[in-house]
Steps between C-alpha positions, in 0.01 A plus 500: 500500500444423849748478804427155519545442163864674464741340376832446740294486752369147691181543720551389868407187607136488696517507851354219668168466722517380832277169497230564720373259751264264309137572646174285461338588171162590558388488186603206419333319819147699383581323120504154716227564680307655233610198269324238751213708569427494117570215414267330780192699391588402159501149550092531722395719215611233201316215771200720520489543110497176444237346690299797347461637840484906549623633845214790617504694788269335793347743742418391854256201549438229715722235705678342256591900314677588834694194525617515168601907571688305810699273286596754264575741739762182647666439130521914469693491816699165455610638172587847604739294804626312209528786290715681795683190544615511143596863487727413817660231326544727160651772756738256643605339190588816278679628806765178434827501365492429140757150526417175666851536717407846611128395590659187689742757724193730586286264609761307717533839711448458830267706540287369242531169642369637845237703349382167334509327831319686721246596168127283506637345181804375650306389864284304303795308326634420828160414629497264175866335533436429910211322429677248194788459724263405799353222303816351345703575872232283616455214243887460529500498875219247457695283272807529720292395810347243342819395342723485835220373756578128368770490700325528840466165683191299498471365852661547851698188465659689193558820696675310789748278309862557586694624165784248422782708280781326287867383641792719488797347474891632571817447291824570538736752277519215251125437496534120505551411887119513639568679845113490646154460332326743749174344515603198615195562783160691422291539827167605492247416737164682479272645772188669615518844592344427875877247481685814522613750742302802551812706561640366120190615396477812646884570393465411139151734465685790717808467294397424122109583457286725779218531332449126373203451604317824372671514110383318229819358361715816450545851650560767195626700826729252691642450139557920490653497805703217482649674174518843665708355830711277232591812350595654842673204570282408775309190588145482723323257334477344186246586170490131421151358719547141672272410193701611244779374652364184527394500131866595375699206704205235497319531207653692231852399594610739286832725565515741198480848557253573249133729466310207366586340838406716731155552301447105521607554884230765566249336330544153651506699852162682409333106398661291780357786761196439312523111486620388820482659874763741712633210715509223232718758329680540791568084585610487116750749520645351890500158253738615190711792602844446538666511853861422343715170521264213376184632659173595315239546746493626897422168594831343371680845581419482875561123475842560334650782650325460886409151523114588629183528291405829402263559717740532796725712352570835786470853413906510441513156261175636301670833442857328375295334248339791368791679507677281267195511222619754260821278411522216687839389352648828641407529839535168621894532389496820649478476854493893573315636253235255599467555887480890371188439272372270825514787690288708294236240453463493866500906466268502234266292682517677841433855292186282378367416806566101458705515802602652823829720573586213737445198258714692292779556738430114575560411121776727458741405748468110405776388230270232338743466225675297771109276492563404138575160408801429239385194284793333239271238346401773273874560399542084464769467182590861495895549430642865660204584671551788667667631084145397391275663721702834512474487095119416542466799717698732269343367247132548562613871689605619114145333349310701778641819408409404151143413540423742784671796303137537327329331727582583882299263625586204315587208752832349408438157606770211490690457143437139600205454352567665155667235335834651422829385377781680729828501417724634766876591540594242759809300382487114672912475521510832677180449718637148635842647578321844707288203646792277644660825627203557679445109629893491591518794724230428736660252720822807534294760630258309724781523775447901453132414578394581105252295376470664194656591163379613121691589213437639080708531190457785223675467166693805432438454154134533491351594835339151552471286777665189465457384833323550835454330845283651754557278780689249626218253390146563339372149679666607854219540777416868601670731267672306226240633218564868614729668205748676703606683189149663440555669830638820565805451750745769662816431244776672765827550324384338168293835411882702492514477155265698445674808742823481364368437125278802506774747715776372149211539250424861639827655628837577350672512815469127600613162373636154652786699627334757671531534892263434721512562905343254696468633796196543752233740345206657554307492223157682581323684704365215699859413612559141292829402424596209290656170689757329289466076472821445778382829669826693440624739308748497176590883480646610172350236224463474129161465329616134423571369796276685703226261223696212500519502914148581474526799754202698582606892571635532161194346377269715650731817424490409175102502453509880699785584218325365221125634625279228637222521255766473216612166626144375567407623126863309370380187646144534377672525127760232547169258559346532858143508407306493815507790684708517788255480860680853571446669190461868575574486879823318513815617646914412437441178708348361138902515389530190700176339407261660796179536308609470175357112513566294117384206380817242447352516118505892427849503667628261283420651196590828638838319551470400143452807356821606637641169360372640154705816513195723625272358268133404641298201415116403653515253702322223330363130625258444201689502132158383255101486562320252279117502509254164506509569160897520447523870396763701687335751735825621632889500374797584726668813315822648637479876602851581533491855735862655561458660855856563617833478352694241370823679709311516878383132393851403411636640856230361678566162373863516507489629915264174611753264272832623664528176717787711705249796611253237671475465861548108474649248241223252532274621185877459243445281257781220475870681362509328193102583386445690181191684658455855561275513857328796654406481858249704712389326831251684693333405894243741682542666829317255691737191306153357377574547135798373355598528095729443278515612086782400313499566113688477178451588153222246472302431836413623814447264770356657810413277822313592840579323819300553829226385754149464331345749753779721514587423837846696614843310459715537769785723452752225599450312183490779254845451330395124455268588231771574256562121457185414420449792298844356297312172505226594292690749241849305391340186419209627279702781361747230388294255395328700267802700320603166388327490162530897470735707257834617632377866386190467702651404815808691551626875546221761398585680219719861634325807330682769344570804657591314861783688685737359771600754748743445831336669798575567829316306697481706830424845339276368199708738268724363203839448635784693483895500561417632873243247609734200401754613703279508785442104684234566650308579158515191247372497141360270271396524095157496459219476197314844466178548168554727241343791675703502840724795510819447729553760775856576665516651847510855495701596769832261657515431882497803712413568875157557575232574789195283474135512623454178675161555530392529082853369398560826279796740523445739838337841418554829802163346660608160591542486863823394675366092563425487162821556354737204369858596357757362326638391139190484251430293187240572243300250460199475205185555665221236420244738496446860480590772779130644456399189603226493783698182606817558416620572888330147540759374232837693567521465887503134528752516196708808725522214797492182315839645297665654822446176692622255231750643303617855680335677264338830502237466197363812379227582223603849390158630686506753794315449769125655467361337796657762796447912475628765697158586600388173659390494868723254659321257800435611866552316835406663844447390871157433599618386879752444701547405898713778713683207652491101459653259681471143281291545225455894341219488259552743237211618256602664140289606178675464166317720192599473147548771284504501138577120508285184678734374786702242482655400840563608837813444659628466884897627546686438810860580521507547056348166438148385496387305777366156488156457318557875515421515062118541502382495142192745422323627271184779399508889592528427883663254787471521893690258695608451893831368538572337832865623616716328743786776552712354772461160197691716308677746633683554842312738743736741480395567117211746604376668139505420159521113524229475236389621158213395300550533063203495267583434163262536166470349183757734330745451748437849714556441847421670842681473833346579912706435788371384821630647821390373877595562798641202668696641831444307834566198315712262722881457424590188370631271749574140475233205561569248759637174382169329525356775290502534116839406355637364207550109494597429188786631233593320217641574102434277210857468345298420126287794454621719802159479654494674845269326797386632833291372732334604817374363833144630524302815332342706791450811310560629138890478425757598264849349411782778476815510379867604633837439440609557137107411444380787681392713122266199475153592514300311756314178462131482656411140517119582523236240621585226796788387296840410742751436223556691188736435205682817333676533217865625551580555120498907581673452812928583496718310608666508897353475814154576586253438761149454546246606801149551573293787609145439562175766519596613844849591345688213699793352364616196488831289509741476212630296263804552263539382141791514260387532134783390254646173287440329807213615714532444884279561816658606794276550829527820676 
């Protein structure tokens, strides 16, 4: 038996082959091509046999034998290709995966694909699909051409017709009360092109379409620019031609944002180039486009806004008009923004060549906004117009983003003319009562020289306006259809909210009890300090009523505290939407309003939003949209945004309602009233613009007082504003809270989490047993967030030695002048020692504490300013006479050290001289000083009369002493009687006023002292005075006399005085 076969035993199991790569089978191709070979001779030879026919070889012949060889020689060789062909194919097949899913995966690999690309086989399809996609791409464009082309118009008269649009028509809230069906007025009033104004035409080409006359319709590359700058955010010229333009308002009339538009646009632009000439293009498009108001055309436009045809319209009017053609309904309510785009009209068509650097200087400098006529007839029947229009404006502004957000050069002509159904926020009962505030305090402030006043209400609730006046009357002659709301105005104190809101919502070290020090301060580099309304200063003073007195240092400190940007970017959440005209350049002045200018609409809802507990609402004039058609384009949807705290809301709100911290009781409400008012007034620097915003849990009612051209008010009759401001406020605010809720027109709500803290309100820390023993430090319980954390002095009273100079404890290196000691309290520092301006802060509160209330504030900080190694300031002789007689002119040079200089000082006897404090300043000073010794001194006084002190900056000081010669100066000897002699003596029992007269002034003279008098410095009259009046109130009492010498050290009589309860003159 064999091994294999044994029993027991299993044989192992085969090992398996590696599966080699499949390979193309050769034999298999040959079988194919042998297979076809065959079977076509098979299928001649059966032919052949049937017709009987025997194929025999043919040797060479004639003609018609050699042509034959050719053609067989041909299907030999065309078969052999064939043949090859097929073997390929066989090779390429059997070299395939053996499943459909596995032959799908190899030939989808790219490099396959590529291989088939860039293969004659797959050229040739290419070559094939071009050519059937050619011929359809142009049937279809054909079609589409032929399709769209019907809309072209037939005739000129066609092409110049004005285009009449639909009426849009206002509601109010309730959509029932018709407010104004806009086009009451259409104005239209066509022209030939040589009827306009070469400069208008020569703006609108420059400006909108260069190249109009050489395109023919369209430019595929103004349209790639224009979308390359859009995407840069930049802005040349437009993509859209003057054709196409012209097609899209005029003819297609069509504001979707769609493709199948713009292909109708491009085609009608390609067939109406084709159709009609360049300038009849041109006179259609001056005929129909939209200059804004009720004006289609530049014929009526010129006629309407100017009042002269339009071919007499200037280089400056032509260029206003132009301006205003992207969005007509914007620009004309935007007085800035539209002189701006003037400008670069008038830029754009100087770069062009249209006109000279002087014509544009010319056009520049004239305000031809002041040219343009203000028409009402088009506003006949229209109820809250200046509401409307600024609705309008909004309005169309949102419907222009819309339709230019695809296409940027869509031109967002009047909503007027669409046909819409608007229904807006504007409540009748609360516009009639803003409106009668408005009417009733005109004849009150017309004393003040106001001629002027606006106000606007914004429902808490919802964000909407219900109410707004822009002028004192729309009909009034001049300015009464200016919105005085739309503009942006300085708001003064009324923008402190926004400081103190932002330092609460930010900080845990302030609240409505924190201290303030309102004291004189330098707040920046360029040396501005912050004026308070009555132009003193309150000292020690709470958040509260530093915001209820409406005082300006803590204002501004309170911005630098908080970080300027953060209150700019607070205000921007609470609803301020337009930038302020400072934005990224301003400086602490905007605490108090100083380029931080507001519109009285954005403040009120900014108001509001602090009425709602932090909570922001848009602003919103426009609640539904209806088309022609009565679908609802747009629907007024609240967007609720939380953007500070309820807590720094609550504080805020509770701070401008505490009737006791205000500066006046004119804005309280009657005693027995059940509503809850906040107050902010606000006036500018100049007293042009004057505000007040009082709110509840329901409104805010904001009103503007002033002079229509801003003209100053005189200081005198600044605190008369606050009755009209009352004037305007109590009435409405009572008047409407009549129908309102108790729980929407009383207390806000008090937040959890609100602490109430006692603090001492001269140190800012939280009181303790040892302050409230001390008088001269009161307390009072205050309302503090969640977040402040108390602080308690850390050290009791104790004596201390102060740097006047930075108002921080003295170091080793402070000099001598500098030092102030005494009994120190801590005080809480407002802002940090590190500070670059905290010297700037703490020595005004050193000397504001010391002067008021005896005491001798101190941070904590050491003075950083002085060091040992600082080069105090030098003074030095320059020249001096040997000997003088009357006047000894004496020339010094003061040089600072470390420190600028500050002042130089003249020192006779250990006080400073008359006029003898010159003030100075730089690295350097040289000064001659005129000296009278024998003024001064008696001639027997022959060195060291004088000294000369330069002091610096940092309160180093130097001294020099002057020493001359004076011998061979006469001895004094009595004048004659008819000489210089006193003639007059007399004391003023009231105020102890000494006077002294004299019979003539011969030379220069001073008045000297004896008696008990005779410590008295002397008095030099000065000038060609003979009388003199001193003041006695350092003088002590007994007798004393009085005398004369004069330059040539001559004396005169004297006369004695007695100083005492009852002052007497007795002649010598």
């Amino acid at each position: 038996m064999s091994a294999s076969k044994q029993p027991g035993k299993k044989r192992p199991p085969a090992k398996k082959k590696k599966k080699a790569a499949k390979k193309p089978d050769r034999q298999l191709s040959d079988k194919i091509l042998a297979s076809n070979y065959f079977s076509d001779r098979q299928k001649q030879n059966r032919k052949l046999n049937r017709r009987g026919l025997k194929i025999k070889p043919r040797r060479g012949g004639g003609f018609g034998w050699r042509l034959r060889q050719f053609f067989t020689g041909f299907k030999q060789r065309r078969a052999v290709r064939r043949d090859q062909k097929i073997r390929k194919q066989a090779d390429y097949l059997s070299s395939l995966p053996e499943t459909r899913f596995r032959r799908l995966l190899h030939n989808l690999h790219p490099l396959k694909i590529l291989r088939f690309i860039f293969s004659v086989r797959g050229l040739i399809l290419g070559v094939k699909i071009a050519v059937v996609m050619a011929v359809l791409g142009t049937a279809g464009l054909t079609v589409l051409y032929l399709y769209y082309r019907r809309d072209v118009p037939t005739s000129i008269a066609n092409l110049q017709s004005c285009v009449e649009g639909q009426t849009t028509k206002y509601y109010d809230r309730t959509g029932e009360t018709l407010l104004w069906a806009s086009k009451s007025d259409f104005d239209c009033q066509p022209v030939q092109l040589e009827e306009v104004s070469h400069h208008l035409i020569n703006a609108l080409i420059t400006t909108e379409d260069r190249d109009f006359y050489d395109h023919g319709g369209f430019e595929v590359e103004a349209i790639l620019r224009a979308t390359w700058n859009n995407l840069r955010n930049e802005r040349t010229q437009g993509g859209s031609t003057i054709t196409q333009q012209y097609i899209k308002n005029a003819i297609l009339q069509d504001h979707s944002r769609t493709f199948e538009r713009k292909i109708r646009e491009i085609i009608l632009a390609i067939e109406l180039e084709r159709t009609f000439e360049k300038d009849e293009i041109l006179t259609a498009y001056l005929n129909t486009i939209s200059f804004g108001s009720i004006y289609s055309g530049i014929e009526a436009a010129s006629q309407g806004y100017f009042g002269k045809p339009a071919k007499d319209l200037s280089l400056d009017e032509a260029a206003l008009l132009i301006a205003a053609l992207p969005a007509p309904s914007i620009y004309w309510n935007d007085s800035e923004t539209h002189v701006n785009r003037q400008h670069w009209v008038l830029g754009q068509m100087r770069n062009a060549g249209q006109i000279s650097e002087e014509e544009y200087a010319a056009a520049i400098e004239t305000d031809t906004l002041a040219k343009v006529k203000t028409s009402s007839e088009q506003y006949e029947g229209i109820q809250a117009p200046h509401f409307i229009l600024e609705a309008e404006r909004r309005l169309t502004a949102e419907l222009c983003a819309i339709e230019q957000s695809e296409d940027p050069e869509a031109n967002c002509d009047s909503i007027r003319l669409r046909g819409y159904k608007v229904i807006t926020t504007l409540d009748v009962r609360t516009q009639a009562l803003a409106e009668r505030s408005v009417e009733e305090v005109i004849p009150t402030i017309a004393p003040l020289d106001f001629d002027n006043a606006a106000a606007v209400a914004v429902d808490v609730e919802s964000g909407k306006v219900l109410a707004l006046v822009g002028s004192r009357d729309f009909a009034y002659e001049g300015f009464g259809q200016n919105n005085t709301i739309a503009q942006l105005r300085d708001p003064g104190s009324a923008f402190k909210i926004f400081d103190y809101g932002a330092l609460i919502e930010n900080s845990s070290d302030w609240g409505p009890g924190s201290v303030f020090y309102d004291y004189e301060t330098v707040f920046d580099n360029r040396d501005w300090v912050a004026v308070n309304f009555d132009e003193r200063h309150a000292g020690p003073i709470t958040m509260r009523r530093a915001l209820g007195r409406s005082l300006n240092v803590p204002a501004v400190k309170a911005m630098y505290v908080a970080g300027m940007e953060e209150v700019h970017n607070f205000a921007y959440r609470t609803g301020i939407e337009t930038p302020f005209p400072c934005h990224g350049g301003c400086g602490v002045a905007s605490a108090i309003g100083a380029g931080s200018e507001i519109r009285l609409d954005e403040l009120s809802n900014a108001y509001a939003t602090f009425s709602r507990g932090g909570v922001h609402l848009p602003l919103t004039y426009v609640d539904q949209v209806y088309d022609s058609e009565g679908r609802l384009l747009r629907q007024w949807r609240q967007r609720p945004e939380r953007v500070f705290r309820n807590e720094t809301a609550y504080l805020v709100n509770h701070m401008l309602a505490d009737e006791a911290a205000r500066y006046t009781t004119a804005f309280n409400l009657d005693s027995g009233s059940d509503i809850t008012m906040a107050v902010k007034t606000g006036t500018d620097d100049q007293y042009v613009n004057n505000w007040i915003v009082g709110y509840t849990k329901s409104v805010v009612f904001s009103t503007w007082m002033g002079y229509h051209d801003e003209a100053k008010l005189h200081e005198d009759n600044r605190l008369q504003t606050v009755a009209p401001k009352a004037l305007m406020l109590k009435p409405f605010m009572e008047d409407y809270h009549k129908n309102i809720p108790l729980e929407k027109k009383n207390h806000w709500s008090r937040p959890a989490g609100i602490q109430e803290i006692e603090i001492d309100l001269v140190t800012g820390y939280q009181t303790t047993d040892e302050s409230r023993d001390d008088e001269r430090r009161p307390s009072r319980v205050d309302l503090f967030p969640s977040w402040y954390v108390p602080q308690i002095a850390p050290e009791a009273e104790r004596e201390v030695t102060i740097d006047v100079v930075t108002g921080r404890l003295a170091s080793d290196c402070t000099p001598e002048r500098a030092l102030r000691r005494g009994m120190g309290t801590r005080i809480k520092s407002e802002i940090e020692p590190d500070d670059p301006f905290y010297s700037n802060w703490q020595t005004p509160i050193f000397n504001g504490l010391l002067e008021n209330l005896q005491i001798i504030g101190y941070t904590g900080a050491e003075d950083d300013l002085h060091d040992c190694g600082d080069e105090p300031p030098r003074i030095m002789i320059v020249s001096q006479p040997e000997r003088c007689a009357d006047i000894c002119p004496i020339e010094i040079e003061a040089a600072a050290g470390t420190f600028d200089l500050r002042q130089i000082n003249i020192i006779h006897n250990n006080q400073v001289v008359t006029d003898g404090a010159i003030e100075t300043e730089g690295r350097s000073q040289r000064l001659t000083y005129n000296w009278r010794p024998l003024a001064v001194s008696s001639p027997a006084e022959v060195r060291g009369a004088l000294t000369f002190e330069v002091v610096d900056e940092a309160l180093y000081d130097a001294r020099v002493n002057v020493f001359l010669d004076i011998d061979g100066f006469p001895d004094p000897v009595l004048p004659l009687a008819d000489d210089i002699r006193l003639t007059a003596l007399s004391v003023n029992r009231k105020d102890r006023t000494l006077a002294i007269g004299w019979n003539r002034l011969e030379y220069g003279l001073e008045i000297w002292f004896g008696g008990a008098c005779e410590e008295q410095p002397a008095v030099y009259p000065g000038g060609d005075a003979a009388a003199i009046l001193i003041d006695t109130a350092n003088f002590p009492e007994g007798l004393c006399e009085a005398y004369i010498i004069d330059s040539n050290g001559r004396q005169s009589n004297r006369l004695q005085f007695q100083l005492g309860e009852e002052p007497t003159i007795t002649p010598f």
